[in-house]
C-alpha positions as CSV (number, residue, x, y, z in Angstrom):
1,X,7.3,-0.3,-8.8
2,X,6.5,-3.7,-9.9
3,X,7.8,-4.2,-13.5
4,X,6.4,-6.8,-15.4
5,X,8.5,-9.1,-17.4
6,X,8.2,-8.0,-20.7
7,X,7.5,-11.4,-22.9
8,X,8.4,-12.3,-26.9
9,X,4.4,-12.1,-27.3
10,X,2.8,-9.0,-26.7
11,X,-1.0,-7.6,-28.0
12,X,-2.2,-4.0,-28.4
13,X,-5.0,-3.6,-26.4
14,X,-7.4,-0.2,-26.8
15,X,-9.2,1.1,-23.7
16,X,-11.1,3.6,-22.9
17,X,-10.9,5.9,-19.8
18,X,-12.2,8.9,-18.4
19,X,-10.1,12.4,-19.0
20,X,-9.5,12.5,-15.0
21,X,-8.2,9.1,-15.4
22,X,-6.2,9.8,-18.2
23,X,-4.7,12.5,-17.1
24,X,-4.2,10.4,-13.8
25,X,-2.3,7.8,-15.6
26,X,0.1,10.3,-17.3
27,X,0.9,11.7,-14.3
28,X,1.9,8.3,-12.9
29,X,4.2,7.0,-15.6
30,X,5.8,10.2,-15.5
31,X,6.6,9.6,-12.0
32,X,7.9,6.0,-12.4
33,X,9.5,7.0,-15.9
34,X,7.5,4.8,-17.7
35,X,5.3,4.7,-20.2
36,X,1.3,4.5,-19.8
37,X,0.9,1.5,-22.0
38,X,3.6,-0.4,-19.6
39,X,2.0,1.4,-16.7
40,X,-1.8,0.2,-17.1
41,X,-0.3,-3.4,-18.3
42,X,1.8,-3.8,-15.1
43,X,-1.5,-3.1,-13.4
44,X,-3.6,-5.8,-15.7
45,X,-0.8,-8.5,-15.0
46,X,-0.9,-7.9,-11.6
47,X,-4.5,-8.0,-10.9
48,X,-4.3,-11.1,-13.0
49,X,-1.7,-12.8,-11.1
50,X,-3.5,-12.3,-7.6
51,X,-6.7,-13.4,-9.0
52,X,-4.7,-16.8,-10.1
53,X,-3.1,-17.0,-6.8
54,X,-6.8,-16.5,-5.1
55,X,-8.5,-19.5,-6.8
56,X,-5.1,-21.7,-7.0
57,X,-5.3,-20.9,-3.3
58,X,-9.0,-21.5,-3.2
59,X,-8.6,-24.9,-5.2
60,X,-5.9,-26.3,-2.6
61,X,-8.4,-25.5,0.5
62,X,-11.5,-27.1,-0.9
63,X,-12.4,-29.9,0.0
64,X,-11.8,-32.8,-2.6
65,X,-14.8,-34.5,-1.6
66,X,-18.1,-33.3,-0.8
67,X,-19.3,-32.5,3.0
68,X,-22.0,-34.4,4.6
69,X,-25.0,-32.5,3.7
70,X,-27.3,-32.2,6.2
71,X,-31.1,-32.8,6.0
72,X,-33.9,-30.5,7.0
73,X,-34.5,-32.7,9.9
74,X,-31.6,-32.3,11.5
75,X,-31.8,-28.3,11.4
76,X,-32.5,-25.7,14.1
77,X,-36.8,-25.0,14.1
78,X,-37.1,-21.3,14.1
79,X,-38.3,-20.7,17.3
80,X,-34.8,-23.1,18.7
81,X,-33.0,-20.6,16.2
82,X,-34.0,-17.7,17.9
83,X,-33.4,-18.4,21.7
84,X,-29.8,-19.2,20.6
85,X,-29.7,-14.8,20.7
């Protein structure tokens, strides 16, 4: 299980989830001998961290200066469009 590093900082956060859920998530830490707080915040920091990973990975693929745009005149007419099938 991935274990986040547990920092000097740390906030209470209150949630609210469905009784399946609940019971879901007690049923989970129990099985990784944690507790649900650490359980649903190794979740959160995960989902965090591969959301920061997407755009920083996003970021380094853009461009860094605009394409070309190209004008209306230089499109497919609809009828050219459709023979393409």
């Amino acid at each position: 299980m991935f274990r986040a590093p547990l920092s000097s900082w740390q906030s209470n956060v209150t949630i609210k989830i469905s009784d399946e859920t609940a019971h879901w998530a007690r049923r989970k830490a129990a099985e990784e001998n944690t507790s649900v707080s650490r359980l649903v915040g190794g979740m959160v920091e995960r989902q965090m961290r591969l959301s920061d990973d997407y755009w920083q990975a996003f970021e380094r693929w853009r461009p860094s200066r605009p394409l070309p745009a190209l004008g209306a005149t230089s499109r497919m007419s609809r009828p050219e469009a459709h023979e393409r099938r």
